[in-house]
Backbone and ligand atoms as CSV (ligand in chain L), in Angstrom:
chain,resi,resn,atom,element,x,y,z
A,1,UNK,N,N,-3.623,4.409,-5.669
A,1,UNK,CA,C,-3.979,4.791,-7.039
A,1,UNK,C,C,-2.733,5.209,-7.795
A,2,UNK,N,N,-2.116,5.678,-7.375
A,2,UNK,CA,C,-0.936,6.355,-7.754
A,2,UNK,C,C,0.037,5.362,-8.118
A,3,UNK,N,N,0.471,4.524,-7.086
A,3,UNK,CA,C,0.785,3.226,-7.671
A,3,UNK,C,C,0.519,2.261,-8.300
A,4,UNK,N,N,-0.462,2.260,-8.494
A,4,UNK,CA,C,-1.181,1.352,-9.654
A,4,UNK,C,C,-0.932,2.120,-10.847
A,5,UNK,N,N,-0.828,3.167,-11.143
A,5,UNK,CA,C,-0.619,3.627,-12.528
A,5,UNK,C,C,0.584,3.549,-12.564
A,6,UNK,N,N,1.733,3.523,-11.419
A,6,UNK,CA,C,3.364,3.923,-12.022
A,6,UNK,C,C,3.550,2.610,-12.159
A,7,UNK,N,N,2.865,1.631,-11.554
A,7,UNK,CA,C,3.317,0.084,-11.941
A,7,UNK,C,C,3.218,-0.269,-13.196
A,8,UNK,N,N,1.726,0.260,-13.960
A,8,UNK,CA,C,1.134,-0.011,-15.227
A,8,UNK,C,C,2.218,0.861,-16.370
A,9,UNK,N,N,2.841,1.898,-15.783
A,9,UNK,CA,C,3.981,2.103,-16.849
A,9,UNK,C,C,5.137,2.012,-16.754
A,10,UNK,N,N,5.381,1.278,-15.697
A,10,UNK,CA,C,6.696,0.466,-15.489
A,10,UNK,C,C,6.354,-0.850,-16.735
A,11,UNK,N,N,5.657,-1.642,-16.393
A,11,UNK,CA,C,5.565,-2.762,-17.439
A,11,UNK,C,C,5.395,-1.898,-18.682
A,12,UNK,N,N,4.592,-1.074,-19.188
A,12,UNK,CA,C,5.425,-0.449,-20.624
A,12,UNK,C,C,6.083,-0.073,-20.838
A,13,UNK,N,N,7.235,0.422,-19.478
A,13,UNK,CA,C,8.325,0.385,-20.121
A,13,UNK,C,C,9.306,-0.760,-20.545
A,14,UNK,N,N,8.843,-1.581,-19.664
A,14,UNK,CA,C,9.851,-2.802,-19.783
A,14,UNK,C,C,9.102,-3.716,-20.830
A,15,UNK,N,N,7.702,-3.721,-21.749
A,15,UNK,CA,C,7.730,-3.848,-23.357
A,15,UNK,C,C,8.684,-3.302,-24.045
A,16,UNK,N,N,8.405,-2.313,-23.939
A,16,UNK,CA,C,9.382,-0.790,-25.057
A,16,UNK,C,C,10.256,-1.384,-25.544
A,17,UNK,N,N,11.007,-1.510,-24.550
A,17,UNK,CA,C,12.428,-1.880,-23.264
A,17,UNK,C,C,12.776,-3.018,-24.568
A,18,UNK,N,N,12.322,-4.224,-24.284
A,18,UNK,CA,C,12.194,-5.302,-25.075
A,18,UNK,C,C,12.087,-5.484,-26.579
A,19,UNK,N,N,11.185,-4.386,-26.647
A,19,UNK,CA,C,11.297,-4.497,-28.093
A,19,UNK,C,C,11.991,-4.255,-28.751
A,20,UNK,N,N,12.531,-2.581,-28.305
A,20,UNK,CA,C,13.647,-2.392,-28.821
A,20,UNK,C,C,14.910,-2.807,-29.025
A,21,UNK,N,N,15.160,-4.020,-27.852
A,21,UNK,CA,C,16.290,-4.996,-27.990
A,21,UNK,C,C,15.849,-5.888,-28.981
A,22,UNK,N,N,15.027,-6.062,-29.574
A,22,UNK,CA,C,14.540,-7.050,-30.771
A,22,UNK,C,C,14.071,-8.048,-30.413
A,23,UNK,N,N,13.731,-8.185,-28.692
A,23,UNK,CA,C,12.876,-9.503,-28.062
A,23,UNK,C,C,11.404,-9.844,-28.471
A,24,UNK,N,N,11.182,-10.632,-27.934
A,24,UNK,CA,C,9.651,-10.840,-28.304
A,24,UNK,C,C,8.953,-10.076,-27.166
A,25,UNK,N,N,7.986,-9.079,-27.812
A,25,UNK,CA,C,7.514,-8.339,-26.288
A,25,UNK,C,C,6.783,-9.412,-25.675
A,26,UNK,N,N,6.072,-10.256,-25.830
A,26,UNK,CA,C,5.304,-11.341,-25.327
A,26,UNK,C,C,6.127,-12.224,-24.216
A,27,UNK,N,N,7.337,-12.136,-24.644
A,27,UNK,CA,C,8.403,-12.640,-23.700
A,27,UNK,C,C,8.895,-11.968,-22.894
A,28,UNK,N,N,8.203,-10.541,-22.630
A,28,UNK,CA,C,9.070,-9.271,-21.684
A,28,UNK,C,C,8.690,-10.160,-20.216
A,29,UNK,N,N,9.263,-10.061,-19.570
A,29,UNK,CA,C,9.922,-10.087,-18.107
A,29,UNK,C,C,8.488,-9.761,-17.148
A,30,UNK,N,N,7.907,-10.693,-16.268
A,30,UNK,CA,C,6.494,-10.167,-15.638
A,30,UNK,C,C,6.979,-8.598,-15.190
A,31,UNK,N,N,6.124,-8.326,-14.596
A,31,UNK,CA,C,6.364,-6.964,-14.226
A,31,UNK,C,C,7.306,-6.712,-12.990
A,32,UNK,N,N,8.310,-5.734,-13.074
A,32,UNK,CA,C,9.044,-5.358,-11.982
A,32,UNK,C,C,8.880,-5.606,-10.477
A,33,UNK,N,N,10.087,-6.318,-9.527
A,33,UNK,CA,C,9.308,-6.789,-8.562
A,33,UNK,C,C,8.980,-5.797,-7.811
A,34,UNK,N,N,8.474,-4.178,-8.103
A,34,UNK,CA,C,8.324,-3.222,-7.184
A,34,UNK,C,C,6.832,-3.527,-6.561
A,35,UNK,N,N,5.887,-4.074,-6.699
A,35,UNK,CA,C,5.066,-4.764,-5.901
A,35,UNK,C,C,5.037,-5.810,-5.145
A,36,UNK,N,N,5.703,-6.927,-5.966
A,36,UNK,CA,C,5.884,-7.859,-5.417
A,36,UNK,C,C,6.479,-7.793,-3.555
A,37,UNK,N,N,6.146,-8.417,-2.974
A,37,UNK,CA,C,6.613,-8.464,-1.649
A,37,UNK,C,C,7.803,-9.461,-1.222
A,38,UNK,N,N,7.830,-10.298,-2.013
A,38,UNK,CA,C,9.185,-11.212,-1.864
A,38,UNK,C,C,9.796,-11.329,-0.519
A,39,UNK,N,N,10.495,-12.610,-0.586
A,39,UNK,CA,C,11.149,-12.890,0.764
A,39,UNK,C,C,12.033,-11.638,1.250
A,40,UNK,N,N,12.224,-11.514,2.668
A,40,UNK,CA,C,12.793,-10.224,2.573
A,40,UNK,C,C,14.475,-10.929,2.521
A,41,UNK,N,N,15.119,-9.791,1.742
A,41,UNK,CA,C,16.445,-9.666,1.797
A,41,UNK,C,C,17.503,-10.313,3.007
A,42,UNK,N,N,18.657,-11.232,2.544
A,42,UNK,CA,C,19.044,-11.661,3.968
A,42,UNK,C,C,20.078,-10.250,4.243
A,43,UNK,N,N,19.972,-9.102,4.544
A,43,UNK,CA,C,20.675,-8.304,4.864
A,43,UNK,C,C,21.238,-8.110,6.462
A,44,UNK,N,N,22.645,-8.147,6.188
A,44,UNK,CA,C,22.631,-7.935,8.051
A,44,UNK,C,C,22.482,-6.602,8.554
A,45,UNK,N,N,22.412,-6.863,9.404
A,45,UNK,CA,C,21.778,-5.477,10.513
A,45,UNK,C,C,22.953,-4.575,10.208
A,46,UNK,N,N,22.548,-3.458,11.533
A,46,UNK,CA,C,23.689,-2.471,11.534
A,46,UNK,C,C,23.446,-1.205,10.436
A,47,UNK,N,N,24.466,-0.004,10.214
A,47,UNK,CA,C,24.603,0.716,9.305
A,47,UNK,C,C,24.016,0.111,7.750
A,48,UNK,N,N,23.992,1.364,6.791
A,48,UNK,CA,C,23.988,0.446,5.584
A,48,UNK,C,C,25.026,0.124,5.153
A,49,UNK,N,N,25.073,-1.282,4.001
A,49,UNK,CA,C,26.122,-1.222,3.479
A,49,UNK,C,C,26.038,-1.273,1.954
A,50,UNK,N,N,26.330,-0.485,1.140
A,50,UNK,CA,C,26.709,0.064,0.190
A,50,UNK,C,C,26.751,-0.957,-0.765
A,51,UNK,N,N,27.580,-2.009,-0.889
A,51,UNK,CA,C,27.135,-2.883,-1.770
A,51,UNK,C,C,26.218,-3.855,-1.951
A,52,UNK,N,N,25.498,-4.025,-0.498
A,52,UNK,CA,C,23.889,-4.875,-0.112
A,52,UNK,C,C,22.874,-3.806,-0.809
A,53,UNK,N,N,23.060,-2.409,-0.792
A,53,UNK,CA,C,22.435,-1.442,-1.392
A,53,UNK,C,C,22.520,-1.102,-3.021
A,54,UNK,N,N,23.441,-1.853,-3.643
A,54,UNK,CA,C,23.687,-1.998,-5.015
A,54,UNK,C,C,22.942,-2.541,-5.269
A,55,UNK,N,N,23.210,-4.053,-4.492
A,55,UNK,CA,C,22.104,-5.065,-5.030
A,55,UNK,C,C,20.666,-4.937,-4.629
A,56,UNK,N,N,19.949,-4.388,-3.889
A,56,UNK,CA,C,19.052,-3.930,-3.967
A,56,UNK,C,C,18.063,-2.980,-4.812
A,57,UNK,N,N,19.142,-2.097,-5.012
A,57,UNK,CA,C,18.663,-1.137,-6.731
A,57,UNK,C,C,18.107,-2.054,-8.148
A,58,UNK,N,N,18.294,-3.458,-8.111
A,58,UNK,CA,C,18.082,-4.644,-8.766
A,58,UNK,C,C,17.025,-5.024,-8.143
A,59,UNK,N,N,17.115,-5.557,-7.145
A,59,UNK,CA,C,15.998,-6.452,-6.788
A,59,UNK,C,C,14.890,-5.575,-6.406
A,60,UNK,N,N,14.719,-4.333,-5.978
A,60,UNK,CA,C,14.007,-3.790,-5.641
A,60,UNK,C,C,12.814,-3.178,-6.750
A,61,UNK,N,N,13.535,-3.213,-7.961
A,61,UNK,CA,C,13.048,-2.925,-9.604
A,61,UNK,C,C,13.021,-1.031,-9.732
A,62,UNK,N,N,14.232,-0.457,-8.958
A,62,UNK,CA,C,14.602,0.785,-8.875
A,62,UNK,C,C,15.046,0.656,-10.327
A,63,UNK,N,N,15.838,-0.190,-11.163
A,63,UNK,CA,C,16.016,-0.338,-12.409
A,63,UNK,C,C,14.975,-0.196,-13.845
A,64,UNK,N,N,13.786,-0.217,-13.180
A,64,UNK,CA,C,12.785,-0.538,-14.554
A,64,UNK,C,C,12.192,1.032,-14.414
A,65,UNK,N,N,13.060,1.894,-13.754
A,65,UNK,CA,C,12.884,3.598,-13.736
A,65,UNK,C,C,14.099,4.363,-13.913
A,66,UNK,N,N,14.882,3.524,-13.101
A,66,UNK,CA,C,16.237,4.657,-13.352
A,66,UNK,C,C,17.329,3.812,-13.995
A,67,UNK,N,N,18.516,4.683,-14.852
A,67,UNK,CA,C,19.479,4.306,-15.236
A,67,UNK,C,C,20.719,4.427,-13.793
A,68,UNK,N,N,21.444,3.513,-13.697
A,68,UNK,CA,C,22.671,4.026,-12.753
A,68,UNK,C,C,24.201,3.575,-13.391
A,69,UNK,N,N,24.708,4.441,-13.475
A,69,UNK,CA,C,26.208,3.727,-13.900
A,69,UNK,C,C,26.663,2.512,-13.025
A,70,UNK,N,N,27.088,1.901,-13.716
A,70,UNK,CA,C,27.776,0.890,-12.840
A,70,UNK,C,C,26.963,-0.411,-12.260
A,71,UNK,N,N,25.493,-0.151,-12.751
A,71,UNK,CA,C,24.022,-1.402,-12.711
A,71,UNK,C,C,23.588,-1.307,-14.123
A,72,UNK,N,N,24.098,-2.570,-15.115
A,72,UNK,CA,C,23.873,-2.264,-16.407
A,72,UNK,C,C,22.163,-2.830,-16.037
A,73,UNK,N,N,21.713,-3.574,-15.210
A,73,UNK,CA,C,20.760,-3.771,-15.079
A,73,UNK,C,C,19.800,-2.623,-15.281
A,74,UNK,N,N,19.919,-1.242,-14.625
A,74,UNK,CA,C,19.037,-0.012,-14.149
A,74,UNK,C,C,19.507,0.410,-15.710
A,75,UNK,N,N,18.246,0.478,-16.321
A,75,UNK,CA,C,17.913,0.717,-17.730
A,75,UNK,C,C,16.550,1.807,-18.068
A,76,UNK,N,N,15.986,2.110,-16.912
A,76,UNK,CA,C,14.814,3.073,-16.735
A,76,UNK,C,C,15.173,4.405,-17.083
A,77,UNK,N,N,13.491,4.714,-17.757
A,77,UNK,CA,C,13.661,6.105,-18.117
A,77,UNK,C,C,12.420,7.275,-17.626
A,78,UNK,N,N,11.700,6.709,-16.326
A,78,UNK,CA,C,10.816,6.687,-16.272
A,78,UNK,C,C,10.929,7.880,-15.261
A,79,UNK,N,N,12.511,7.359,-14.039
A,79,UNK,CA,C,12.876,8.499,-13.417
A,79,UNK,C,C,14.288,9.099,-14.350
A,80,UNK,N,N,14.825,9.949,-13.087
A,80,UNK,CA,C,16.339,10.831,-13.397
A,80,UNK,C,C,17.482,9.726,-13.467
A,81,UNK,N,N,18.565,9.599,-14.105
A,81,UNK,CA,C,19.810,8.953,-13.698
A,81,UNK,C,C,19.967,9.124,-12.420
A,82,UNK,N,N,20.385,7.803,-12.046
A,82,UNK,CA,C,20.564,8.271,-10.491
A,82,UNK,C,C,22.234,8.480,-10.510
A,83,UNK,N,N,23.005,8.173,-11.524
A,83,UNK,CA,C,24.586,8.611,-11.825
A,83,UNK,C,C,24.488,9.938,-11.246
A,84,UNK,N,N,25.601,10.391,-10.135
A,84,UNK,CA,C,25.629,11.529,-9.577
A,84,UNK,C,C,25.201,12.159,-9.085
A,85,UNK,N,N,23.926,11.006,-8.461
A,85,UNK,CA,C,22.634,12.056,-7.432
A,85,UNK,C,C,23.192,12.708,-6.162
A,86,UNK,N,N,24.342,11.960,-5.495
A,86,UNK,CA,C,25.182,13.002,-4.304
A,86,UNK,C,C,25.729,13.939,-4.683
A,87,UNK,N,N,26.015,14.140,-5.953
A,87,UNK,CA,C,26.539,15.414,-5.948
A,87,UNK,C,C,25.927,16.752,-6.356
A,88,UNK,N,N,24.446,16.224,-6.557
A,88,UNK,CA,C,23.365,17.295,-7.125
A,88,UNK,C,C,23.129,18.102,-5.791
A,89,UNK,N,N,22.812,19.233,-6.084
A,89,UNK,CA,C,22.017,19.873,-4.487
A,89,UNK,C,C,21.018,19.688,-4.364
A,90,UNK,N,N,20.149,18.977,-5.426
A,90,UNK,CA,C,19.020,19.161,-4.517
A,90,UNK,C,C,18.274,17.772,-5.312
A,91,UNK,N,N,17.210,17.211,-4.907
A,91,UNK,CA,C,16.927,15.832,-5.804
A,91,UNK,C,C,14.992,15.745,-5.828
A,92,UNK,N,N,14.017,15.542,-6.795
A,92,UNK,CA,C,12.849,15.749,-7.442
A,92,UNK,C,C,12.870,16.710,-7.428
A,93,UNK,N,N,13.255,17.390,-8.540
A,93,UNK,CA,C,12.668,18.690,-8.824
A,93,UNK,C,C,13.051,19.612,-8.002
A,94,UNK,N,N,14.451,19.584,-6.830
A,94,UNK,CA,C,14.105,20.680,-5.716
A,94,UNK,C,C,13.231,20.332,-4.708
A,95,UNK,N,N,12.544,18.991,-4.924
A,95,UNK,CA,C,11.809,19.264,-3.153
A,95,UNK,C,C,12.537,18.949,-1.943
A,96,UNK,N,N,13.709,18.515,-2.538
A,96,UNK,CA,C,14.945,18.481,-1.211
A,96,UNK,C,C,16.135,18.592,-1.316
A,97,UNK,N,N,16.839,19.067,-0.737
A,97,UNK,CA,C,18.161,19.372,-0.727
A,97,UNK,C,C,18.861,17.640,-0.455
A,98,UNK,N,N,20.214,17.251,-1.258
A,98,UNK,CA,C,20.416,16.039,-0.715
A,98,UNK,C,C,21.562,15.955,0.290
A,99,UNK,N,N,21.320,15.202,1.114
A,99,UNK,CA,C,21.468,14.478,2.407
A,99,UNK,C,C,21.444,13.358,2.799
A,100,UNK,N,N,22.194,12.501,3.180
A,100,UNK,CA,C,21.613,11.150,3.653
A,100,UNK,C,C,20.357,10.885,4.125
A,101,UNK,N,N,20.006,12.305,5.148
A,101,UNK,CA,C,18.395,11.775,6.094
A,101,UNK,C,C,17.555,12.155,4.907
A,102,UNK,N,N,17.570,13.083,3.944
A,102,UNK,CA,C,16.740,13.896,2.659
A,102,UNK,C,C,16.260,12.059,1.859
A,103,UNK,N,N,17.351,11.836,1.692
A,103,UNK,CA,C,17.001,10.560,0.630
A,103,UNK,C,C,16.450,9.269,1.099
A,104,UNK,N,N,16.447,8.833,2.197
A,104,UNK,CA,C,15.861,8.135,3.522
A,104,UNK,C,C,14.604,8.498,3.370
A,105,UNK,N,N,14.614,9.967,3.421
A,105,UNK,CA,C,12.799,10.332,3.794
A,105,UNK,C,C,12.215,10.031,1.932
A,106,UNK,N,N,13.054,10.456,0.987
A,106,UNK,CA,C,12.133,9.745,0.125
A,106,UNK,C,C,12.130,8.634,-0.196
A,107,UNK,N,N,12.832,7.877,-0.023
A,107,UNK,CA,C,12.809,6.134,-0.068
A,107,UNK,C,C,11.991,6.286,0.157
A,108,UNK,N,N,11.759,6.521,1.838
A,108,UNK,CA,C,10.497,5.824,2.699
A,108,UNK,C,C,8.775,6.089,1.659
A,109,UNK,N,N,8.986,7.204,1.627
A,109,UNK,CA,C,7.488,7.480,0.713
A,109,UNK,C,C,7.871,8.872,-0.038
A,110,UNK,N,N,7.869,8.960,-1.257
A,110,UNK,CA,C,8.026,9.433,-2.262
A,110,UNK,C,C,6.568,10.963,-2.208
A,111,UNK,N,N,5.704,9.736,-2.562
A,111,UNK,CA,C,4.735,10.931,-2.332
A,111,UNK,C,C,4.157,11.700,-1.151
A,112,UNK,N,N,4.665,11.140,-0.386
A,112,UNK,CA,C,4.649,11.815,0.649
A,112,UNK,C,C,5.542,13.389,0.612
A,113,UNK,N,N,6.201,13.209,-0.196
A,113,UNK,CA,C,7.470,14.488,0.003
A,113,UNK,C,C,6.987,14.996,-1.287
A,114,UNK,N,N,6.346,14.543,-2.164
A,114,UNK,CA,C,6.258,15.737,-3.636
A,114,UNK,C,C,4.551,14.820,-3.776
A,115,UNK,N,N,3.841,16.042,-3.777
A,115,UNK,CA,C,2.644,14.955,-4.360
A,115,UNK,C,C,2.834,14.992,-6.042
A,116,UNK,N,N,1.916,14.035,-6.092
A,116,UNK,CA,C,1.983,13.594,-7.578
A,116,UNK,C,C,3.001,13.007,-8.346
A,117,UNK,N,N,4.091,12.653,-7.194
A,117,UNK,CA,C,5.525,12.116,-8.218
A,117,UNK,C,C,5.650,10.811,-8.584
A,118,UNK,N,N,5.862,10.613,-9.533
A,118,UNK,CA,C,5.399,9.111,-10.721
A,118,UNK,C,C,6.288,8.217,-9.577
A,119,UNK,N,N,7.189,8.344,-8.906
A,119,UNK,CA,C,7.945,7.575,-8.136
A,119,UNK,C,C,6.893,7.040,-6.956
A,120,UNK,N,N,6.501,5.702,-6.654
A,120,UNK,CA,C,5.718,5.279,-5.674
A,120,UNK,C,C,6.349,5.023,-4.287
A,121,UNK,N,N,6.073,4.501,-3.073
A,121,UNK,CA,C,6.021,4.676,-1.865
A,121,UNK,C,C,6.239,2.953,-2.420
A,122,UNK,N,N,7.986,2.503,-2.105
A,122,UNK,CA,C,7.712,0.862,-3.036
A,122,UNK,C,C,7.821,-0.059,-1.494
A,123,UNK,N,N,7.791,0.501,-0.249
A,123,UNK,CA,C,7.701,-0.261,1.138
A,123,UNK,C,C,8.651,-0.584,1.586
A,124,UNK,N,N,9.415,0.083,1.528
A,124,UNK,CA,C,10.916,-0.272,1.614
A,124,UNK,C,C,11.304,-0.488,3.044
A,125,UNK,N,N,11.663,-1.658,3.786
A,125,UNK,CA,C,12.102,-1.248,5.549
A,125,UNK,C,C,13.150,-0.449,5.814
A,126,UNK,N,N,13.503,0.264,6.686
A,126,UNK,CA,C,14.301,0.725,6.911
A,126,UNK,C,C,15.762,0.488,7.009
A,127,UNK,N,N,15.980,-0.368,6.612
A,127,UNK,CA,C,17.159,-1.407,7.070
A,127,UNK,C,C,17.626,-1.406,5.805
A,128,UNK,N,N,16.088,-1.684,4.286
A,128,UNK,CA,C,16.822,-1.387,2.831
A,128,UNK,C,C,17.050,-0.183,2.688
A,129,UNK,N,N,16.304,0.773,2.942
A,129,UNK,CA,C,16.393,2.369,2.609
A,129,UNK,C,C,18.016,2.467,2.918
A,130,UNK,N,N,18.463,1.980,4.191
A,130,UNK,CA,C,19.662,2.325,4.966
A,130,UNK,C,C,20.792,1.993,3.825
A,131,UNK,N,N,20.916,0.970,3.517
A,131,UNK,CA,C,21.574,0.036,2.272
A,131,UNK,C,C,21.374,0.876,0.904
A,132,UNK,N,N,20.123,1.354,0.887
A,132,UNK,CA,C,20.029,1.773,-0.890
A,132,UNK,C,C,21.131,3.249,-0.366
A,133,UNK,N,N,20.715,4.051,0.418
A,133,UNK,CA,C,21.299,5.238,0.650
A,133,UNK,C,C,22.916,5.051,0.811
A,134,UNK,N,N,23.322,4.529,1.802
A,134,UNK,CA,C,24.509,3.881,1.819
A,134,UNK,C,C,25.008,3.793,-0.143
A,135,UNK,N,N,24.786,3.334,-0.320
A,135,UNK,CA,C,24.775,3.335,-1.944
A,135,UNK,C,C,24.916,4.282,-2.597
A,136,UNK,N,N,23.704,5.380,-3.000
A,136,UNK,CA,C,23.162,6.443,-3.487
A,136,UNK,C,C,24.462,7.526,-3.079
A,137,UNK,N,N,24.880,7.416,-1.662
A,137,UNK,CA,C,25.670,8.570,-1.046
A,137,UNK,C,C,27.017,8.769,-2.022
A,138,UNK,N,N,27.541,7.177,-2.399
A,138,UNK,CA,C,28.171,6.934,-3.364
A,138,UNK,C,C,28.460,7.618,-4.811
A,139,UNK,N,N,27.212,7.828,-5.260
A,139,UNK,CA,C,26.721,8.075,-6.466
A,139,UNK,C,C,27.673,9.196,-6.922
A,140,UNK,N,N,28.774,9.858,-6.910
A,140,UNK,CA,C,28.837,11.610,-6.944
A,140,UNK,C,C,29.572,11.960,-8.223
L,1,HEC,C1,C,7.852,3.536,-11.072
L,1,HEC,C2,C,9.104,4.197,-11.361
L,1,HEC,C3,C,10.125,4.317,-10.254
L,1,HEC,C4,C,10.664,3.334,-9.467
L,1,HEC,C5,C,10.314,1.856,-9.456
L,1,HEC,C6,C,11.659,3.968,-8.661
L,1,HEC,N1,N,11.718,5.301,-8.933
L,1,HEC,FE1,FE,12.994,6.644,-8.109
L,1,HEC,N2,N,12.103,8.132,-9.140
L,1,HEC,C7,C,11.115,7.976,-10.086
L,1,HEC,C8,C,10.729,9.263,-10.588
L,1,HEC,C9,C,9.664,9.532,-11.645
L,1,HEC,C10,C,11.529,10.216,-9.931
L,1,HEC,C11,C,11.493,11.721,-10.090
L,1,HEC,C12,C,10.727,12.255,-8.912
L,1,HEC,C13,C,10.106,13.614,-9.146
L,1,HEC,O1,O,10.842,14.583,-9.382
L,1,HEC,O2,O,8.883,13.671,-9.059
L,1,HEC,C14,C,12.390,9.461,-9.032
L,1,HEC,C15,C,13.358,10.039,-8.214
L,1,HEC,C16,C,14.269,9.323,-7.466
L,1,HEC,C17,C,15.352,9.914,-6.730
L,1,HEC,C18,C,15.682,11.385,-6.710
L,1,HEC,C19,C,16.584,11.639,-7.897
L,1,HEC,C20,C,16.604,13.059,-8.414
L,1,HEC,O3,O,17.646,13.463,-8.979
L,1,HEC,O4,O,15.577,13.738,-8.345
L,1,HEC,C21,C,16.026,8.905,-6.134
L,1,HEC,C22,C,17.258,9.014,-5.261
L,1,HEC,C23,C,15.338,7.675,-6.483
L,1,HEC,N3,N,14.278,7.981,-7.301
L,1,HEC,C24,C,15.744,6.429,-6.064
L,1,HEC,C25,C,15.034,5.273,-6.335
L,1,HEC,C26,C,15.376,3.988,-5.776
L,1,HEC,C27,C,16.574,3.708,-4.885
L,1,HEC,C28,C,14.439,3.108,-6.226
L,1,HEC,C29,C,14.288,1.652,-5.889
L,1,HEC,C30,C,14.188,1.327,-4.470
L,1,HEC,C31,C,13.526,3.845,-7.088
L,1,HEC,N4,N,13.923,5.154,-7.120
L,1,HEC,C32,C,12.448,3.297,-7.743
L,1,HEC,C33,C,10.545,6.776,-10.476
L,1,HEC,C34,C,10.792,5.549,-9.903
């Protein structure tokens, strides 16, 4: 349920989004592939790596919520900038201190760690979480 509504205002945002660039909203972009299940990623094994985890913040449609420096793609306003999330102490609101394993556990499921947080549980394997974090750790 929860995800069904953050999906339904992900696609208004990415109208908004559109319009305000002067597009045709009718022409906005189907909706973010954060449902979609798509082929999985050819990522190689091992640790994450940091720039497989860039590109994932894209494909994953972490963009149609958050802004990030350096992904002109990530244009969302739906979450926090993720610009400088390693160097924050703590990340939603305080429900965790950040950490590599802290941000792992909310990849994995969001609401699981804060109920009610507009951020959904987007299925991420462990292997992307590893990659987005790898990334994120970056962020500072
Ligand atoms: C549907 C919108 C949505 C999508 C898609 C989304 N997020 Fe979020 N995200 C949020 C919201 C809203 C919060 C704030 C959580 C809270 O405090 O309840 C958040 C919080 C976060 C945080 C903690 C930041 C902080 O300062 O509190 C991180 C890290 C994060 N998201 C990463 C990601 C990544 C990586 C992806 C893609 C795999 C992603 N998000 C996809 C909405 C989204």
């Amino acid at each position: 349920m929860i995800k069904k509504l953050a999906i339904l205002s992900v696609s208004g945002i990415f109208l908004g989004i559109t319009a305000a660039c002067g597009g045709a909203p009718a022409a906005a972009p189907a909706a973010p592939t954060v449902a979609a299940p798509a082929a999985p990623a050819a990522v190689p094994a091992g640790p994450g790596d940091a720039q497989t985890g860039k590109g994932l913040i894209v494909s994953k449609g972490c963009t149609a919520c958050h802004k990030v420096a350096g992904v002109p793609e990530a244009v969302g306003e739906v979450g926090p900038d993720l610009t400088g999330v390693a160097g924050r102490p703590s990340i939603a609101g305080g429900a965790l201190t950040v950490s590599e394993a802290n941000l792992k556990k909310w990849l994995k499921d969001p609401p699981a760690v804060k109920a009610g947080t507009l951020m959904p549980n987007l299925g991420l394997t462990d292997q992307e979480i590893g990659h987005l974090v790898a990334f994120l750790i970056t962020l500072k």
